[in-house]
Structures are given as structure tokens and as C-alpha cells.
NULUMZA-518492 format. One line per field, with one value per residue: residue number from 1; residue in one letter; z, y, x of N, C-alpha, C in turn. Coordinates in Angstrom, 1 decimal, always signed. Each point is the difference from the previous one (the first is absolute). Layout:
k: (NUM, ...)
r: (A, ...)
n.w: (Z, ...)
n.v: (Y, ...)
n.u: (X, ...)
ca.w: (Z, ...)
ca.v: (Y, ...)
ca.u: (X, ...)
c.w: (Z, ...)
c.v: (Y, ...)
c.u: (X, ...)
// end
This chain:
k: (1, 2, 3, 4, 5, 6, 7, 8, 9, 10, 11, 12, 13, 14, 15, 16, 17, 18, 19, 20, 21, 22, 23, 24, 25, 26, 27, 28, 29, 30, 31, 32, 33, 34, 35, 36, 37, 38, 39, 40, 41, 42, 43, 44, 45, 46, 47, 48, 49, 50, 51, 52, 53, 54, 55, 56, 57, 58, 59, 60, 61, 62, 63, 64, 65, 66, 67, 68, 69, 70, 71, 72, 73, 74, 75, 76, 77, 78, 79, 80, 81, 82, 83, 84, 85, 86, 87, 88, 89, 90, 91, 92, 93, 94, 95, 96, 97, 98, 99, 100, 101, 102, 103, 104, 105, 106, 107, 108, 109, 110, 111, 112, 113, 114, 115, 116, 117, 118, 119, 120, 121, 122, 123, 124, 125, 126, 127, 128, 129, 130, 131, 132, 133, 134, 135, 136, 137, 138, 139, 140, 141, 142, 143, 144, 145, 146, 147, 148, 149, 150, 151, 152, 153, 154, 155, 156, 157, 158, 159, 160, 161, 162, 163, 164, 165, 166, 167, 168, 169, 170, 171, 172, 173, 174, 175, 176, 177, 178, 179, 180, 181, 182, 183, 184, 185, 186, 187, 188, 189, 190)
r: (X, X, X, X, X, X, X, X, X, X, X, X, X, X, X, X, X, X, X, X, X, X, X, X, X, X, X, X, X, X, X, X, X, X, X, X, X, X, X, X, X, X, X, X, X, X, X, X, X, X, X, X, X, X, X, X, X, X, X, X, X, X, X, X, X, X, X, X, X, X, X, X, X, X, X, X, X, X, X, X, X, X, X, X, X, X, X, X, X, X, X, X, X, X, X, X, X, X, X, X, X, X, X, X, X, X, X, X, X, X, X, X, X, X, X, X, X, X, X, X, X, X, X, X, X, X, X, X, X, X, X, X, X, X, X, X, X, X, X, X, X, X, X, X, X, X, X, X, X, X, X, X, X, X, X, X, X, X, X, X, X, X, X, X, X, X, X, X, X, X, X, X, X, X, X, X, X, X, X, X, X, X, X, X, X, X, X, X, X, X)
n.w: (+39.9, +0.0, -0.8, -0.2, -1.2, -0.2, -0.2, +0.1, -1.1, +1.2, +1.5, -0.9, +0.2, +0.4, -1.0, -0.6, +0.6, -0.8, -0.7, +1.4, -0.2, +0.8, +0.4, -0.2, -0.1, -1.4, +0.2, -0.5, -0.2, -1.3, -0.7, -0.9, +1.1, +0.1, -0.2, -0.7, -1.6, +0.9, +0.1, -1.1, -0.3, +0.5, -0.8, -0.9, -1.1, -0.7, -0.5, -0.7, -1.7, +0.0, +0.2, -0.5, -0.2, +0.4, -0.2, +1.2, -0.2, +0.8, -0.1, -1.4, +0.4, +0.7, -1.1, -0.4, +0.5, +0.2, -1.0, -0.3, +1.1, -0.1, -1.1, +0.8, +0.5, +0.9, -0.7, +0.7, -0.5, -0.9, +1.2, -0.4, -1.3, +0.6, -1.5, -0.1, -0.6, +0.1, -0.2, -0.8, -0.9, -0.1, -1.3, +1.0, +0.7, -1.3, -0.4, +1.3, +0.3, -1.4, -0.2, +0.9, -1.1, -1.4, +1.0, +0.8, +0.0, +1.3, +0.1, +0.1, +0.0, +0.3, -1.9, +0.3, -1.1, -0.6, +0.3, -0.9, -0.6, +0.1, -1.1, -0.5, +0.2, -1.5, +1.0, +1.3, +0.0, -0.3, +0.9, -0.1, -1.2, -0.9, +0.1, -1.3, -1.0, -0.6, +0.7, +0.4, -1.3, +0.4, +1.1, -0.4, -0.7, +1.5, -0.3, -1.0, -0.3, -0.7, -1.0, -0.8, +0.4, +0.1, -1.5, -0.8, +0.3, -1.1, -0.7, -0.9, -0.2, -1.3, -0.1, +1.3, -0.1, -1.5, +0.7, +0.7, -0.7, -1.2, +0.9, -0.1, -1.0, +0.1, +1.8, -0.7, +0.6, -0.7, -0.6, -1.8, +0.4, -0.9, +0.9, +0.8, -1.2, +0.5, -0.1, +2.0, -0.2, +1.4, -0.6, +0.8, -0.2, -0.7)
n.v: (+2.9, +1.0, -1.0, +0.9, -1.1, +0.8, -0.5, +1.3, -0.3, -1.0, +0.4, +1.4, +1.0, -0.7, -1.3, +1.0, +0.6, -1.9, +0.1, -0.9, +0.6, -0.6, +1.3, -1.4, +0.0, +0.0, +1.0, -1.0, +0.9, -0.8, +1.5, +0.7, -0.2, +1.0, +0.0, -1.2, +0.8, +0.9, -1.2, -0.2, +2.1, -0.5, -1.2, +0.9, -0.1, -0.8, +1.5, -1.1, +0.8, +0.1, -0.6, -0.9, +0.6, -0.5, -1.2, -0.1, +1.4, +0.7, -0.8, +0.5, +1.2, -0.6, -0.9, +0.9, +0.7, -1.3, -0.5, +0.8, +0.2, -1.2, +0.2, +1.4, -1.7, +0.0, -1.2, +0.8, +0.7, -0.8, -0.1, +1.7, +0.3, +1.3, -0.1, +0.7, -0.5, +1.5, -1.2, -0.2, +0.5, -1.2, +0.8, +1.4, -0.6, -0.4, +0.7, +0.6, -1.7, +0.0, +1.4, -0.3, -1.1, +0.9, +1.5, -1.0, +0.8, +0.6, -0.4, +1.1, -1.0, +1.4, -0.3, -0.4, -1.3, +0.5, -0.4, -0.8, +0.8, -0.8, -0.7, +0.8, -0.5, -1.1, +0.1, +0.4, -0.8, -0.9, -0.2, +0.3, -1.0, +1.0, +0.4, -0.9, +0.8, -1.2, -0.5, +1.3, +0.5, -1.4, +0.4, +0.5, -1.5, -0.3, +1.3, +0.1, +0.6, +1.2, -0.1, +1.3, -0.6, -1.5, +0.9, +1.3, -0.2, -0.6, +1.0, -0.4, +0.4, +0.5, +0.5, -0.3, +1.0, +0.9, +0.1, +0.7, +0.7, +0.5, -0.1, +1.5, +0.8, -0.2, +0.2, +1.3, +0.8, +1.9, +0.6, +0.7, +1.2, -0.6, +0.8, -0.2, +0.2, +1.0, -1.1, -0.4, -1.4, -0.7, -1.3, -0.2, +1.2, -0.3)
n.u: (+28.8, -1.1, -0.3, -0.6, -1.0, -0.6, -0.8, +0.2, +0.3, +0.5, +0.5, +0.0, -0.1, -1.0, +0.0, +0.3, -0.8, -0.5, +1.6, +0.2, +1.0, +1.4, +0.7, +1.1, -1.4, +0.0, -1.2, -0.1, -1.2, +0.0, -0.3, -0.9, -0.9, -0.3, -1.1, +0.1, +0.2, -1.3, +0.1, +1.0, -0.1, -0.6, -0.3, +0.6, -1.4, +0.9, -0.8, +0.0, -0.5, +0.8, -0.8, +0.1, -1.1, -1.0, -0.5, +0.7, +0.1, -0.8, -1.2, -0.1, -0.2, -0.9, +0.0, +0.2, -0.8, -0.7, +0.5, -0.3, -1.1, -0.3, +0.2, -0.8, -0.7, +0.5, +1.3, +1.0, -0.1, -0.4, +0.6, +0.8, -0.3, -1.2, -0.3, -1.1, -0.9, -0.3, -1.0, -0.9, +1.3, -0.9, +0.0, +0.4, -1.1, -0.4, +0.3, -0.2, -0.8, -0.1, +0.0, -1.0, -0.4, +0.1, +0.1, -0.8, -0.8, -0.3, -1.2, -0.7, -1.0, +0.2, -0.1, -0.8, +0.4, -0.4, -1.1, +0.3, -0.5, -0.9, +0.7, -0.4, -1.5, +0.2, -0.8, +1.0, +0.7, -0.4, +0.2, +1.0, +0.1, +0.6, -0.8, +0.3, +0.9, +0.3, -0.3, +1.0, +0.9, -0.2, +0.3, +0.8, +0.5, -0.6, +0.4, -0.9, +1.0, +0.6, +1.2, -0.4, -1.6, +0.7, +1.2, -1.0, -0.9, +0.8, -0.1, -0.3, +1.3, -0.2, +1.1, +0.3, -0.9, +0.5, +1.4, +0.0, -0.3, +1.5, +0.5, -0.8, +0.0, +1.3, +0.2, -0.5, +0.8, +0.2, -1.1, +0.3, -0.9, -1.1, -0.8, +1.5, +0.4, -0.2, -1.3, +1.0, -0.3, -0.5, +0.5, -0.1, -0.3, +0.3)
ca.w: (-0.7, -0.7, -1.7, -0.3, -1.3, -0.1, -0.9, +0.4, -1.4, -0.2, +0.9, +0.4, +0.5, +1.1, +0.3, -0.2, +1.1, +1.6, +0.1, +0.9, +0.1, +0.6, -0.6, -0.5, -1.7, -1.3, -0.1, -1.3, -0.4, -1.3, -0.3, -0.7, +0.3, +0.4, +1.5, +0.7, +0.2, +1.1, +1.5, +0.1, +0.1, +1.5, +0.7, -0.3, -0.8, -1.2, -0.9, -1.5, -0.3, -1.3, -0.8, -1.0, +0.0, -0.3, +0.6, +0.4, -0.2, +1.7, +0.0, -0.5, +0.4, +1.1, -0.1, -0.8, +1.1, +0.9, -0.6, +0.3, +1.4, +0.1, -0.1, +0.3, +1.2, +0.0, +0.7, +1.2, +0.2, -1.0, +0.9, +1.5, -0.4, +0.1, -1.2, +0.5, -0.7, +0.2, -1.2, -0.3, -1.4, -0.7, -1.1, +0.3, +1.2, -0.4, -0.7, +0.7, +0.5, -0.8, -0.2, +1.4, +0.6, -0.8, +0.6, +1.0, +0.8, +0.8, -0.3, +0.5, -1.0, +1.1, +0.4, -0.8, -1.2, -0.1, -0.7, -1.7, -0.8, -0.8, -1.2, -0.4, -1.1, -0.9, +0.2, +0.4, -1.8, -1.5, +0.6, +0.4, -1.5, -0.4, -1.2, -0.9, -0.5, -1.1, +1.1, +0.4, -1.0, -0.3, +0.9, -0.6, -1.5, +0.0, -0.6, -1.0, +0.2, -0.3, +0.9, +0.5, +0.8, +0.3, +0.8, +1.6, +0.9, +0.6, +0.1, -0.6, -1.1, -1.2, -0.2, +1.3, -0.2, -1.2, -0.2, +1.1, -1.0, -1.0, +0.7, +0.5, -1.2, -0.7, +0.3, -0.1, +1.6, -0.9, -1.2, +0.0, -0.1, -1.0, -0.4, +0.4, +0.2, +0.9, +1.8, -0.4, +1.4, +0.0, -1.1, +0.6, +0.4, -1.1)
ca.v: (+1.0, -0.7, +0.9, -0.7, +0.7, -0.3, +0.2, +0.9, -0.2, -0.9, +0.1, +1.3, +1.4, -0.4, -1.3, +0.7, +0.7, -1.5, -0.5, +0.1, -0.1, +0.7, +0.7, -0.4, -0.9, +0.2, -0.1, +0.7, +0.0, +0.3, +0.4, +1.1, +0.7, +1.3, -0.5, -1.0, +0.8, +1.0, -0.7, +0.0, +0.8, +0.4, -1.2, -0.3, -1.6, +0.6, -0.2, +0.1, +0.0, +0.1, -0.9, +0.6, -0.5, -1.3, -1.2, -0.9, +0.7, -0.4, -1.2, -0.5, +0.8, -0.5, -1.0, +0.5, +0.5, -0.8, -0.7, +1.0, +0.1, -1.4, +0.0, +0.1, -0.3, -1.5, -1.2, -0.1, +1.1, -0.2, -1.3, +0.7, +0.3, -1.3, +0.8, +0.0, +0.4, +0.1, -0.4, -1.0, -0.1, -1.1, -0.3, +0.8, -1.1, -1.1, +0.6, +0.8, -1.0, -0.6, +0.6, -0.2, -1.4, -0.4, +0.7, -0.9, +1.4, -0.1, +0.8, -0.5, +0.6, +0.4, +0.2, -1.5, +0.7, +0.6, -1.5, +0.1, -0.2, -1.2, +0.6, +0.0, -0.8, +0.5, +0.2, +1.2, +1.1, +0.6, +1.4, +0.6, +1.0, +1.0, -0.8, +0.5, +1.1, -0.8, -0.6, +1.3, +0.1, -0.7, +0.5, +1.3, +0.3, -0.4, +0.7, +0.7, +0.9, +0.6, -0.1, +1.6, +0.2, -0.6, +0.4, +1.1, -0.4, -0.7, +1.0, -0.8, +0.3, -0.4, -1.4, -0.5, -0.5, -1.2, -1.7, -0.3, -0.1, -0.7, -1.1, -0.5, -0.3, -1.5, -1.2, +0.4, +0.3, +1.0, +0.2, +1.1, -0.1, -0.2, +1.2, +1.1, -0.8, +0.2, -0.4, -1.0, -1.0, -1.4, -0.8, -0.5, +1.0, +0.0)
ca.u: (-0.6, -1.4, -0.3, -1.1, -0.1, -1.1, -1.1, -1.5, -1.0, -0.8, -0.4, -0.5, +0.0, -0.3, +1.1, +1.4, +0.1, +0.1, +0.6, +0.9, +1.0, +0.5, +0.8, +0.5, -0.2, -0.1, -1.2, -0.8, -1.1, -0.6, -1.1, +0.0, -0.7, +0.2, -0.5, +1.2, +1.5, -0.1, -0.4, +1.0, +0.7, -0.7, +0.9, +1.7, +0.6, +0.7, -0.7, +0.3, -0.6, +0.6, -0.3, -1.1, -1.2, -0.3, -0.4, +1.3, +1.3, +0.4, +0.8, +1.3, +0.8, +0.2, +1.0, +1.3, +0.8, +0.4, +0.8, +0.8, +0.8, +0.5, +1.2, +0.9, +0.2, +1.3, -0.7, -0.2, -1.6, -0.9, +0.1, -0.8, -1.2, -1.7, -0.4, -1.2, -1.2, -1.1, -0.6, -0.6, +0.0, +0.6, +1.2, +0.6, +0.7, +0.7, +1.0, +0.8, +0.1, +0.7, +1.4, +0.3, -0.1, +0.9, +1.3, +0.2, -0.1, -0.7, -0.8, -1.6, -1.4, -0.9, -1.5, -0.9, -0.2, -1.3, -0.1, -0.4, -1.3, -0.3, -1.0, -1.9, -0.1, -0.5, -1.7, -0.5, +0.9, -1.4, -1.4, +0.8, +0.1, -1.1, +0.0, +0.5, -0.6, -1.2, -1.1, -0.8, -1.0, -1.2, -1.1, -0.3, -0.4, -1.1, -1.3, +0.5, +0.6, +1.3, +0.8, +0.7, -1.0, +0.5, +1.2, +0.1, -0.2, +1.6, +0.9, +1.3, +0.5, -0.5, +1.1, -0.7, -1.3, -0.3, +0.2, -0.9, -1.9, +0.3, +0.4, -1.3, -0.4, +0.6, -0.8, -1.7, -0.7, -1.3, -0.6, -0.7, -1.1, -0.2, -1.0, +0.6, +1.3, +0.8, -0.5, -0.2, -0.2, +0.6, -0.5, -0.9, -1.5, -0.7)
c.w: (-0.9, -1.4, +0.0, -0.7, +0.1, -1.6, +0.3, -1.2, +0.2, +1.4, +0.9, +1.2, +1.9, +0.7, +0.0, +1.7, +1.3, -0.2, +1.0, -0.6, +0.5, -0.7, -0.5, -1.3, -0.5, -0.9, -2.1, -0.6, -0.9, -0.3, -0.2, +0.6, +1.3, +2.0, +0.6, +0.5, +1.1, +0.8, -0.2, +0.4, +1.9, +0.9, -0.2, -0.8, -1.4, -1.1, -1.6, -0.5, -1.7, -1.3, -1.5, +0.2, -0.8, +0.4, +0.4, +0.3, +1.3, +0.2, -0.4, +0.7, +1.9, -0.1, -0.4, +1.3, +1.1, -0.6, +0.1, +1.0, +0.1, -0.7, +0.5, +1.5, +0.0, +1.0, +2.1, +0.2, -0.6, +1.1, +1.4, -0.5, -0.7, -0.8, +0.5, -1.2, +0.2, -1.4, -0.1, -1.2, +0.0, -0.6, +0.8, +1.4, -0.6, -0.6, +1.2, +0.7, -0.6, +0.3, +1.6, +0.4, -0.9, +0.5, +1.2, +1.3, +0.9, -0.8, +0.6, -1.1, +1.2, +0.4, -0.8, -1.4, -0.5, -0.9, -1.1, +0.1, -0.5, -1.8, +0.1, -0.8, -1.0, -0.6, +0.3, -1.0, -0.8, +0.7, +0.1, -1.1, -0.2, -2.0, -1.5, -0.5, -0.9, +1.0, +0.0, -1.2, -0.8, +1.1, -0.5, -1.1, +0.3, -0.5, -1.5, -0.1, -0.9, +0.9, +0.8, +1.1, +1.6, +0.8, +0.8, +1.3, +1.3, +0.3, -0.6, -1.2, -1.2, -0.2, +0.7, -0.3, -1.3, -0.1, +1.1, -0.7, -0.6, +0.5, +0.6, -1.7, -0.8, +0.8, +0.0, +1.3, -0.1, -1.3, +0.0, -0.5, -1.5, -0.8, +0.0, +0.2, +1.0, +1.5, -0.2, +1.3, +0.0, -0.7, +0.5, +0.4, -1.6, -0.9)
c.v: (-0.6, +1.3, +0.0, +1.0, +0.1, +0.6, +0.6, +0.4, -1.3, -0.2, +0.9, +0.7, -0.5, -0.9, +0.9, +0.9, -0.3, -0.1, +0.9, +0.0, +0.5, +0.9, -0.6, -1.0, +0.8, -0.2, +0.7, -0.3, +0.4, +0.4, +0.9, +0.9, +1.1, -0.8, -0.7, +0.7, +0.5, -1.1, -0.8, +0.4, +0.1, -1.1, -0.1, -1.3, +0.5, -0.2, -0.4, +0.1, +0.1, -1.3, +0.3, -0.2, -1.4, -1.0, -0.8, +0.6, +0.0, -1.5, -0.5, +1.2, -0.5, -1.3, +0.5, +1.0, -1.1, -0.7, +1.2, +0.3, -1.3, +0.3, +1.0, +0.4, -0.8, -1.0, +0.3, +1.1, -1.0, -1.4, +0.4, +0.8, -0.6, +0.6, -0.2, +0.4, +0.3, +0.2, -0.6, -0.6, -1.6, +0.0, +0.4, -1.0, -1.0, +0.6, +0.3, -1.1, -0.7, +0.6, +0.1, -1.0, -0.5, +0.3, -0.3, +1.1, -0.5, +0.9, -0.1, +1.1, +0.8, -0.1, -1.4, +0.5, +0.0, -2.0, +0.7, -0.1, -1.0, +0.8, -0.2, -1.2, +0.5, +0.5, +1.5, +0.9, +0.2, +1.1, +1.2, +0.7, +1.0, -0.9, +0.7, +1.4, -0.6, -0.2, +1.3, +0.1, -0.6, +0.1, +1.2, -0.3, -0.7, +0.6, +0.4, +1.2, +0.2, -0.7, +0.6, +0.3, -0.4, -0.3, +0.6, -0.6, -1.1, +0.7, -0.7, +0.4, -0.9, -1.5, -1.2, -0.7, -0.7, -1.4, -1.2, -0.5, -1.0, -2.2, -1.1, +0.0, -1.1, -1.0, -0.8, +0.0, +0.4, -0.2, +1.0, -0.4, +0.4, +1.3, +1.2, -0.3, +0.6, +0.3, -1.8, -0.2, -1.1, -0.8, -0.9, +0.5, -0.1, -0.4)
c.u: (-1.1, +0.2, -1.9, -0.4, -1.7, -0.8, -1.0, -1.0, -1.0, -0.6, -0.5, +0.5, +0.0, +1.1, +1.8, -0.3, -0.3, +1.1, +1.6, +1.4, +1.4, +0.8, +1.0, -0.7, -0.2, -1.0, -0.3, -0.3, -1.0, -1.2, +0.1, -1.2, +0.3, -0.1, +1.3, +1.3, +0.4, -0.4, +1.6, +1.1, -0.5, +0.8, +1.2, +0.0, +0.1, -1.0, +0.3, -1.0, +0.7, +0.3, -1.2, -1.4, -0.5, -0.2, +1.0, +0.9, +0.5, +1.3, +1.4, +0.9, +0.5, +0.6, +1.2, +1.0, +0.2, +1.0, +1.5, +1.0, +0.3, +1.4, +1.3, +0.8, +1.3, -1.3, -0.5, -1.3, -0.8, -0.6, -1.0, -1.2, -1.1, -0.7, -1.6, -1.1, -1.3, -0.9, -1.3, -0.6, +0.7, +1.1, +1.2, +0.6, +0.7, +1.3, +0.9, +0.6, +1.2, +1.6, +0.9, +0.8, +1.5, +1.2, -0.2, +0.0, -1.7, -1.1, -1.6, -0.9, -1.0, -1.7, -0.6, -0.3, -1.9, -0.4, -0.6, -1.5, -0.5, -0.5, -1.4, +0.0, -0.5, -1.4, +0.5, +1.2, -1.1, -1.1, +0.9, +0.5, -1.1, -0.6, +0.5, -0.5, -0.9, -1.0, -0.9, -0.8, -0.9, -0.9, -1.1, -1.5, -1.6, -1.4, +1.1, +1.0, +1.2, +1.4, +0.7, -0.3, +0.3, +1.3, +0.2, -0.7, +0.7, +1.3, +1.4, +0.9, -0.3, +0.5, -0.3, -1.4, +0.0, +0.3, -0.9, -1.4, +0.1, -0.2, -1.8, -0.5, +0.5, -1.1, -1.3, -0.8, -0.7, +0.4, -0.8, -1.3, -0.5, -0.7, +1.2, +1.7, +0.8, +0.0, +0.3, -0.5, +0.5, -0.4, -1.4, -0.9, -0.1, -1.0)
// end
């Protein structure tokens, strides 16, 4: 008898309606989306979706029902059964591998796990930031102008924006202007 669990939050709609199985395994299959449910209820594979929303939930809920039926197999089924993952969630192969390997049960990873992303480097992280709310509003301050003048145009709550200014006025980024105290600019157009 084949158990096979699959992850259709991570291998989609398509990969769950390649997948063959005979009227004796035990097909199920995690996801909360509408589409999958009706390509489950078509195949006769056991849809779950009752887990919580969120990042991993799937997972820990597909380790948890495999650990599950592991226990509540006797030693002589647990010998004749071939637990199956369809996946290509890294954390999720490693985990299912682990609890496989711990209850000494047959198992196969159906699909190749997806290879890691290399990180960006730290050049294309920095292009990739938006720049500070201080950065924006000393952009601002290259011609003379109000700060009021300024906020709106950033669209920024009061609060937000003053310490934001405040932070460029301790630094003497701007400075107000001398004829009009309540125009400033940058300290260096002065």
C-alpha cells in the first residue's frame, strides 16, 4: 500500500492531476485552493484543507499526519508500506526524509527539490532599497520651500514626517532660510 502525501500549495494544480494512482493508495492532498479540491474530488484523492492559513502550515500539517499514520501502523504494514512525497519545498523534503528515516519506513521524494536561489549580492540589495523617508525629504529641500509644502507632496502622516526633518535639522542637512523663517533648504545651497 502507497500513502502519498502531497503538497499542492507548493507544486500546483497541474503536478496534483499528473499524478497516477491505484484504487488501493491513499492519496492526500494539501491545499486550500478551490481548483485542486475539484481535481481531487474527480480523482478520488483525499482533499485536506483544514489547517490554518499561513507560511508552513501546509507542512507542519503534512508532517503531522505522516507521523500519525506511522504510528498507527503495526510493525508488519509499516514494512509493506511506501510513504510517497510529492514536493519541492526543501524544508518540507527534509523533514518528511527525516521522520521516514527515524520510523525506518520506505519512502520516495516524487518530484526534484526546486535548487536554492543564490542570495543577491550586496550591490544589487542596495538598488533594490527604496530610499529613506529622510533621503526623500531632503530631496525635496533643493529649491527653497515650506515643510508643510513638502509633506504633502510625500503624502506622509505629521508624526512620520517631523521626526524624519527633525533628524535632517539636528544634522544640518537643511536650514532655514534667513529672509523667511519658514522656508527651508538644503544647507548647502546656501
Amino acid at each position: 500500500m502507497k500513502f502519498i502525501f502531497v503538497d499542492a500549495e507548493n507544486i500546483g494544480l497541474k503536478e496534483v492531476e499528473a499524478i497516477s494512482a491505484s484504487i488501493s493508495d491513499k492519496v492526500l492532498v494539501f491545499s486550500k485552493n478551490d481548483a485542486v479540491k475539484e481535481a481531487c474530488a474527480r480523482k478520488l484523492f483525499l482533499s485536506i484543507s483544514t489547517y490554518p492559513s499561513g507560511s508552513n502550515q501546509a507542512d507542519f500539517y503534512i508532517i503531522g499526519n505522516l507521523v500519525g499514520i506511522v504510528a498507527s501502523l503495526t510493525e508488519q504494514q509499516r514494512e509493506v508500506c511506501e510513504f510517497i512525497l510529492y514536493s519541492q519545498d526543501n524544508a518540507l523534503v527534509t523533514a518528511f526524509s527525516f521522520q521516514c528515516n527515524l520510523h525506518k519506513i520506505k519512502y520516495t521524494v516524487a518530484l526534484e527539490p526546486k535548487i536554492q536561489s543564490k542570495p543577491k549580492s550586496v550591490i544589487e540589495a542596495k538598488e533594490v532599497v527604496a530610499p529613506s523617508l529622510e533621503q526623500r525629504i531632503y530631496d525635496h529641500f533643493e529649491k527653497e520651500q515650506t515643510t508643510e509644502i513638502v509633506r504633502k507632496k510625500l503624502k506622509q502622516p505629521k508624526s512620520d514626517f517631523t521626526r524624519a526633518l527633525n533628524t535632517l535639522i539636528k544634522t544640518n542637512k537643511i536650514v532655514r532660510v534667513s529672509k523667511n523663517k519658514k522656508t527651508w533648504v538644503r544647507a548647502r545651497c546656501m
